[in-house]
C-alpha positions as CSV (number, residue, x, y, z in Angstrom):
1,X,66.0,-45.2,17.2
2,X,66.1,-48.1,19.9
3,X,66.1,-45.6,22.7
4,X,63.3,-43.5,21.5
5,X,60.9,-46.8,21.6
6,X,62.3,-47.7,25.0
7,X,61.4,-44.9,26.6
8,X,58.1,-44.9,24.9
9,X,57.3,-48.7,26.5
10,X,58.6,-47.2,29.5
11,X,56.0,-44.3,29.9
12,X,53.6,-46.3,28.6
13,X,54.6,-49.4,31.4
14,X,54.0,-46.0,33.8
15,X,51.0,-45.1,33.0
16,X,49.5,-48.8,33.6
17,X,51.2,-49.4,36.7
18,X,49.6,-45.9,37.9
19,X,46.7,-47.3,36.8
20,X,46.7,-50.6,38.4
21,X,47.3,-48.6,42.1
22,X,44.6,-46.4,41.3
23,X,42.4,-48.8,40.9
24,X,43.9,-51.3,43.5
25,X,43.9,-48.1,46.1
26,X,40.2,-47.1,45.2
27,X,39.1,-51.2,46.0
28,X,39.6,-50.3,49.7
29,X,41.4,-52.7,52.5
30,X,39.5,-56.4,52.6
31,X,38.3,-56.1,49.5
32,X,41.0,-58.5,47.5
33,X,41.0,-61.2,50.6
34,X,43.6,-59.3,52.1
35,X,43.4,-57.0,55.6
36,X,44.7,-53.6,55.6
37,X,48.3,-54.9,56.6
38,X,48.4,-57.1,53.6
39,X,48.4,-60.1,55.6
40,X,46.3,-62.8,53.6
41,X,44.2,-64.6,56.0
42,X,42.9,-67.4,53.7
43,X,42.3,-70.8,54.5
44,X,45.1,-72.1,53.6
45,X,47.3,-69.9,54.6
46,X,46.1,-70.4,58.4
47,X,46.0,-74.1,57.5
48,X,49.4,-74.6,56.6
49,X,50.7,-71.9,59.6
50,X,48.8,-74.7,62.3
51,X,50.2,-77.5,60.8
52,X,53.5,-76.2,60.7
53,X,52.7,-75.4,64.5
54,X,52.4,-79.0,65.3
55,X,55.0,-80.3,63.1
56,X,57.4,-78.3,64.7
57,X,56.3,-78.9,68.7
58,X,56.5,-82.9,67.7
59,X,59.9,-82.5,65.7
60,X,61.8,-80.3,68.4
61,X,60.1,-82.7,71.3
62,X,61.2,-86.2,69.2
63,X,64.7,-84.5,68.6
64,X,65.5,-83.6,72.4
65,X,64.1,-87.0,73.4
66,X,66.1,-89.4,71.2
67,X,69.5,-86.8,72.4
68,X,68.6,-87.5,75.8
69,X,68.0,-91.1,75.7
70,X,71.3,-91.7,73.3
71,X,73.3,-89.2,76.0
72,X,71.3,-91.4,79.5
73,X,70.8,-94.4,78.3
74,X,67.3,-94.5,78.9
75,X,65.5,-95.5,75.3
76,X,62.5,-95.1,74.7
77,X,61.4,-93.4,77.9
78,X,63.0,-89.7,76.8
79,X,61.2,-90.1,73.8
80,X,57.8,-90.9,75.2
81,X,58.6,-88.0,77.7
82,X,59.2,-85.5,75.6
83,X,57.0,-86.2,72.5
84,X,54.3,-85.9,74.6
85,X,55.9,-82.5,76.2
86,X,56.4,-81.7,72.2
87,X,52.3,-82.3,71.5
88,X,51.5,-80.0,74.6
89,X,53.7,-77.3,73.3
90,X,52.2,-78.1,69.7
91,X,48.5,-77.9,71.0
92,X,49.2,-74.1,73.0
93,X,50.7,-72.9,69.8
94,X,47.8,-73.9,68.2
95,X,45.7,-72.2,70.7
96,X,47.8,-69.3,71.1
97,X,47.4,-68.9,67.1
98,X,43.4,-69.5,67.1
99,X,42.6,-66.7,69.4
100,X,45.7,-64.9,67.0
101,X,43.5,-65.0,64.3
102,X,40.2,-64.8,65.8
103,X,41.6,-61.5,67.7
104,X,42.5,-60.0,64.2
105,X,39.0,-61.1,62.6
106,X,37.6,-59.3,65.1
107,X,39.3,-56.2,64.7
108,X,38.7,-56.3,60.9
109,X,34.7,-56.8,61.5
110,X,34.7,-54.0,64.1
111,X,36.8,-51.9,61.5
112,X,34.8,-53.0,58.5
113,X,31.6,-51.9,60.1
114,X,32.8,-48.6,61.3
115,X,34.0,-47.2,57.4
116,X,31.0,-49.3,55.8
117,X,27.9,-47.3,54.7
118,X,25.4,-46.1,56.8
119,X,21.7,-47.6,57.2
């Protein structure tokens, strides 16, 4: 008795996920906010990615510089050094992922217009 109505909510869970692709499939790539890779590309998303970017750069430059001024003796002239090496580094992966991103909007455009309807 159980297994009979199991593997009626089964078929049934089936069909709807079918469904669901069909009618995620038929939307077409870009449609949902995504690209055709699945990559989301929203604002926040790229937001968090650069700030993560700079976090990173100062944290890793900060690090080295307080090891090598605890190692040489040299506080806090490591640490100046190298936190400002750590912003540069920050600042080129920021650059590095801008034109990233741009490079990828660009392709999307150029691949939107080419499958878009005809005037």
């Amino acid at each position: 008795m159980g297994e009979s109505k199991d593997t009626s909510n089964l078929k049934r869970l089936e069909k709807r996920l079918k469904a669901a692709r069909q009618r995620r499939d038929d939307r077409g790539p870009g449609q949902d906010g995504r690209s055709s890779s699945g990559a989301s590309t929203s604002g926040m998303a790229v937001g968090l990615r650069i700030a993560v970017e700079i976090l990173a750069g100062l944290a890793v430059g900060v690090g080295i510089g307080l090891l090598l001024d605890h190692w040489l003796g040299t506080q806090p002239w490591m640490l100046i050094l190298f936190f400002i090496l750590g912003a540069g580094a920050s600042m080129v992966n920021v650059m590095r992922t801008a034109r990233e991103l741009e490079r990828r909007a660009e392709e999307e455009r150029k691949r939107g217009s080419n499958t878009g309807p005809e005037q």
